[in-house]
OpenMM code with the backbone's topology and positions (N, CA, C; nanometers):
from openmm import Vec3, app, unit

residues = "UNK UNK UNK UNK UNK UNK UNK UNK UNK UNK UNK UNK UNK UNK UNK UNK UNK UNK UNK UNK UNK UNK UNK UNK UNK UNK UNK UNK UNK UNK UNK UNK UNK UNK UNK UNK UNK UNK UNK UNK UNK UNK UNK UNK UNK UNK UNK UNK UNK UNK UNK UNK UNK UNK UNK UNK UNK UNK UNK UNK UNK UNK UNK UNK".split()
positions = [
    Vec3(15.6426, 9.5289, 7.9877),
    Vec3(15.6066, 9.4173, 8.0730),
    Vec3(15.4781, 9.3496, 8.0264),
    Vec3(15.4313, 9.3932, 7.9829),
    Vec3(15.2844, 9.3431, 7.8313),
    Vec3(15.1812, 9.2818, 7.9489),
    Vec3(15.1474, 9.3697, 8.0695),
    Vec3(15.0345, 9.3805, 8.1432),
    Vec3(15.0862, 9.2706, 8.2478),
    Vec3(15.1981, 9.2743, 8.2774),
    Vec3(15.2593, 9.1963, 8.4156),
    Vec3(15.1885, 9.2325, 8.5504),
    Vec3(15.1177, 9.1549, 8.6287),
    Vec3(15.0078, 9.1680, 8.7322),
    Vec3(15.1054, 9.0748, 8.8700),
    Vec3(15.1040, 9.2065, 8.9365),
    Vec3(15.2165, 9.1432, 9.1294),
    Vec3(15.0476, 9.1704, 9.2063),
    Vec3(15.0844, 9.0718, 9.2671),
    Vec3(14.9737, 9.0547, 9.3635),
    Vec3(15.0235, 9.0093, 9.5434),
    Vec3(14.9481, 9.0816, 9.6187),
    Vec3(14.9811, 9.0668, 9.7583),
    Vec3(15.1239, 9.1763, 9.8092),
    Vec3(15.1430, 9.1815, 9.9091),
    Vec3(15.2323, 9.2565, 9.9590),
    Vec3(15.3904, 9.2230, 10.0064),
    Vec3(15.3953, 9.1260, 9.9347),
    Vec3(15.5698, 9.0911, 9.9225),
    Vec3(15.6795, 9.2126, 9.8279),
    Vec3(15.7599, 9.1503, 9.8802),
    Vec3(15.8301, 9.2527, 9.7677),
    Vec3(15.9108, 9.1905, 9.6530),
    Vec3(15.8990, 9.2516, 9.5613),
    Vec3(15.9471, 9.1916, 9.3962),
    Vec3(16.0810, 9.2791, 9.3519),
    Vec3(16.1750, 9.1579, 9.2889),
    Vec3(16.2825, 9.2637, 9.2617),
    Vec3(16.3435, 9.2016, 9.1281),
    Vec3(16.2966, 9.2895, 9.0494),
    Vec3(16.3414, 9.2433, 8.8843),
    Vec3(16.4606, 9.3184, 8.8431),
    Vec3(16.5505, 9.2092, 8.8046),
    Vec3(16.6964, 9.2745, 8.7239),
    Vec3(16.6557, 9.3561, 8.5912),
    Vec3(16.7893, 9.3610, 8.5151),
    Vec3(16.8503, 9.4232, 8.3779),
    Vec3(16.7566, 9.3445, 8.2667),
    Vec3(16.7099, 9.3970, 8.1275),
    Vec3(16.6475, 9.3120, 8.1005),
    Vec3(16.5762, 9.1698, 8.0944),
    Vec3(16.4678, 9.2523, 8.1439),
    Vec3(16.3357, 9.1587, 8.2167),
    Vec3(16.2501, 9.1473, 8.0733),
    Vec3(16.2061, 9.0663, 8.0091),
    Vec3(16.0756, 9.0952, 7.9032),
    Vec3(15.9885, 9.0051, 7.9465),
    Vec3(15.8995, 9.0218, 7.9550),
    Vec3(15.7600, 8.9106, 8.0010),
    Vec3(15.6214, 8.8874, 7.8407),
    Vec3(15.5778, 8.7691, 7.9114),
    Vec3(15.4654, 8.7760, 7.8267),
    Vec3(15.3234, 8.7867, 7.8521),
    Vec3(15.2487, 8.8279, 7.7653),
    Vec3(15.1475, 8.8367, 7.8382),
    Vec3(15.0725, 8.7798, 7.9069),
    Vec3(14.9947, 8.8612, 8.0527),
    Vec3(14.9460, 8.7047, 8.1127),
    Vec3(14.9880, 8.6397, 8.2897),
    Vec3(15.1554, 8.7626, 8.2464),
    Vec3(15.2195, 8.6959, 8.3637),
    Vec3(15.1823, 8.7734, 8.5056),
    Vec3(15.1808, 8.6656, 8.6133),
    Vec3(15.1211, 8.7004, 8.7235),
    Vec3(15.2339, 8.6153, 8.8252),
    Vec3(15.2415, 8.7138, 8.9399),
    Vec3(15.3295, 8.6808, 9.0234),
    Vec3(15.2471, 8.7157, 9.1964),
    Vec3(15.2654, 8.6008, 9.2890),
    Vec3(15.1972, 8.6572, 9.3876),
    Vec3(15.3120, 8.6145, 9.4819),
    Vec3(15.2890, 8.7674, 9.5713),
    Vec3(15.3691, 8.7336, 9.6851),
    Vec3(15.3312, 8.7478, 9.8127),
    Vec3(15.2059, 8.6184, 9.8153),
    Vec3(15.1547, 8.6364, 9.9362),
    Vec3(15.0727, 8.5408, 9.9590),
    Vec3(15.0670, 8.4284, 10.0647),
    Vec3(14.9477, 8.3170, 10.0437),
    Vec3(14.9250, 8.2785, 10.2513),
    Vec3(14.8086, 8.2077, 10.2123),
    Vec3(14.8007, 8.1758, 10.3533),
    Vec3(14.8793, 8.1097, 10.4300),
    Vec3(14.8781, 8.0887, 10.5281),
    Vec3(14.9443, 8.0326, 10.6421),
    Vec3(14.8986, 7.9191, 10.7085),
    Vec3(14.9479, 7.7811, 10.6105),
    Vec3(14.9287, 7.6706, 10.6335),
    Vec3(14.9819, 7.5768, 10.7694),
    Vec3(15.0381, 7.6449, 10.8649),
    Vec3(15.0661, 7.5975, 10.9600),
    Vec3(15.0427, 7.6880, 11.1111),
    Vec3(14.8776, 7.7801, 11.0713),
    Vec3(14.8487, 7.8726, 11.1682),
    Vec3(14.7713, 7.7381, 11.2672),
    Vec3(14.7126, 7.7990, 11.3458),
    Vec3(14.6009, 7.7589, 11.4331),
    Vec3(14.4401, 7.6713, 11.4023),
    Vec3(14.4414, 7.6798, 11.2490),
    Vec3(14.3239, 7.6176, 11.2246),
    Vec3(14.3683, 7.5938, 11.0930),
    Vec3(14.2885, 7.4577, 11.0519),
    Vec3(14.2848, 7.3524, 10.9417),
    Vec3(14.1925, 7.4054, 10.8825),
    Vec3(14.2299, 7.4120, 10.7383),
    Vec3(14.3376, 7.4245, 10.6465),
    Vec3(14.4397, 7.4885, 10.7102),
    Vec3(14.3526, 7.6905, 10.6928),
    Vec3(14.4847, 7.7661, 10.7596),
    Vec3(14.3879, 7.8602, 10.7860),
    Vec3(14.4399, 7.9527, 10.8613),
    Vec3(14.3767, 8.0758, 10.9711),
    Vec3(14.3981, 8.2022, 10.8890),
    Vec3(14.3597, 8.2887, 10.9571),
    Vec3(14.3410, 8.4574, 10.8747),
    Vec3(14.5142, 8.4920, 10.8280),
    Vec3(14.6223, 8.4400, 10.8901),
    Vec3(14.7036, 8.5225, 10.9041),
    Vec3(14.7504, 8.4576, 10.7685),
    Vec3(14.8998, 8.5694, 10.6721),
    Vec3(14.9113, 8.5367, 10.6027),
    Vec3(15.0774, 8.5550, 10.5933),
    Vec3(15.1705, 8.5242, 10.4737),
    Vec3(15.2864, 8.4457, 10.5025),
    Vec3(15.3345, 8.5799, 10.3894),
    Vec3(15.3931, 8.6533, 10.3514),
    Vec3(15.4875, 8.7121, 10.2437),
    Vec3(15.5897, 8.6760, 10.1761),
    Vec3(15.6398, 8.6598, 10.0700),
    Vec3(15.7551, 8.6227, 10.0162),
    Vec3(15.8073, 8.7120, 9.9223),
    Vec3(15.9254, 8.7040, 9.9056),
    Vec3(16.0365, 8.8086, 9.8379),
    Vec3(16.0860, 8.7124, 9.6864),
    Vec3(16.0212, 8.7965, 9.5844),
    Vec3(16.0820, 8.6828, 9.4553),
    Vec3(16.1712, 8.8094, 9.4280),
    Vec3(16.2644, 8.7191, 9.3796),
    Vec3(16.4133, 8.7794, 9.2843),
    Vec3(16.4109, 8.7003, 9.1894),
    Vec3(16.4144, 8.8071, 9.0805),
    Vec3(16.3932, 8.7799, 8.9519),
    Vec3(16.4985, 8.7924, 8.8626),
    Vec3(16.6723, 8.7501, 8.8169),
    Vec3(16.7595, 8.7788, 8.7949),
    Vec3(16.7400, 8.8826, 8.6708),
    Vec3(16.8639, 8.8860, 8.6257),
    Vec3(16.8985, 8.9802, 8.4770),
    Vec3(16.8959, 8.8835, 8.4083),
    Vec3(16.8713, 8.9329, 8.2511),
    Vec3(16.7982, 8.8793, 8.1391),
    Vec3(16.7147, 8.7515, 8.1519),
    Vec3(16.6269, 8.7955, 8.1972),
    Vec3(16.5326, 8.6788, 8.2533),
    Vec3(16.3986, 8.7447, 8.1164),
    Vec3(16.3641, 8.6142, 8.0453),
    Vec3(16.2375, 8.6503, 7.9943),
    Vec3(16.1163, 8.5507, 8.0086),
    Vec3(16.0112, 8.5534, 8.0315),
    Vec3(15.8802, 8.4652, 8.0845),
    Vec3(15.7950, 8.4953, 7.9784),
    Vec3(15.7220, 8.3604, 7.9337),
    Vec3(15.6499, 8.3284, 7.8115),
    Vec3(15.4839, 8.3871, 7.8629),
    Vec3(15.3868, 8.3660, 7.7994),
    Vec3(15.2609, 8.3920, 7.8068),
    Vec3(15.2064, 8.3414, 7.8834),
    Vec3(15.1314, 8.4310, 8.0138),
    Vec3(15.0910, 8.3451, 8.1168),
    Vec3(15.1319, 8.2267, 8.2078),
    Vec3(15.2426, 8.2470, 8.2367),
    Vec3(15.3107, 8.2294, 8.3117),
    Vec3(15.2781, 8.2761, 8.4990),
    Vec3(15.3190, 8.1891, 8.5828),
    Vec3(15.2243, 8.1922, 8.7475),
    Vec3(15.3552, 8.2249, 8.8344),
    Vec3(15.3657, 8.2655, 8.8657),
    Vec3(15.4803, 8.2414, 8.9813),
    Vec3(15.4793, 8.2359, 9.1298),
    Vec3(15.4665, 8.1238, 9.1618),
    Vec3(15.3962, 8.1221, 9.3093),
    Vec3(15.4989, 8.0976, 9.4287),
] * unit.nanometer
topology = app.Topology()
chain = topology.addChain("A")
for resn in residues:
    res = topology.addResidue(resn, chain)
    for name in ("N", "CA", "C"):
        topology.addAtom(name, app.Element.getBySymbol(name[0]), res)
């Protein structure tokens, strides 16, 4: 995975050959733009990435 970095507490689900490049960062987790206060409030939102089979991602690469 050549130092593949998941960030936040979503859950990630990578198929059958996966190769990545270095760099790549995936977050599954951001604020909550439609809480109680502008911008956004403490609370925060999770998301579930699915990542199919033979999927490969170049150098530094974001996945938001």
């Amino acid at each position: 995975m050549n130092g593949l970095r998941i960030f936040g507490k979503g859950k990630v689900n990578i198929g059958n050959n996966f190769h990545s490049g270095r760099g790549v960062k995936i977050y599954t987790q951001s604020h909550n733009h439609k809480g109680d206060k502008i911008p956004y409030d403490r609370s925060t939102k999770l998301y579930e990435i699915n990542i199919g089979d033979n999927v490969w991602l170049g150098d530094d690469v974001k996945i938001v």
